[in-house]
N, C-alpha and C positions, 0 to 999 in steps of 0.2 A: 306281557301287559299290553292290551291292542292301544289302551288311552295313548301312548306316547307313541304310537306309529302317527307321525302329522298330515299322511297322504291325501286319506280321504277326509278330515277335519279339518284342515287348509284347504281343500279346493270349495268346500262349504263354506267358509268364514267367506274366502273372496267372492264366490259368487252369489253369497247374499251381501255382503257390502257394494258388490256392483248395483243389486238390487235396488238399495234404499239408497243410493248415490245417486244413480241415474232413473230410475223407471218411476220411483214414487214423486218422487218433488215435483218432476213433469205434471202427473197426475194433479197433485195438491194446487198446484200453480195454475194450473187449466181450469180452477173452481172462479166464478166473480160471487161481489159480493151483492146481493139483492137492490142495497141502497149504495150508490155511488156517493161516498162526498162532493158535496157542493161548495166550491171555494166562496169564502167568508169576505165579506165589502170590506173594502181598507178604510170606509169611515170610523174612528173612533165612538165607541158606545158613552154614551153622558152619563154617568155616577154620580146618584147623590148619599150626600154623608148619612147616618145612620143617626140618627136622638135614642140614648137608650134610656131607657123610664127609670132609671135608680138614678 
């Protein structure tokens, strides 16, 4: 039964887990986003109450 020989199906498991551990995230991480967030004023926004018509 070749399935249960682990030789060459273990050196594929780790060297695609090397893959998406190391090579890809770099990749994904080296992306920016078009529109940077812009930090938000620490002045408090003024709320007013709501009248509801019933």
């Amino acid at each position: 039964m070749p399935q249960l020989n682990p030789n060459p199906w273990f050196a594929i498991l780790v060297f695609s887990w090397i893959v998406f551990l190391t090579i890809i995230p770099t990749k994904i991480l080296n992306h920016t986003t078009p529109n940077e967030p812009t930090p938000m004023s620490e002045e408090k926004h003024k709320t007013e109450s709501w009248d509801w018509p019933w």
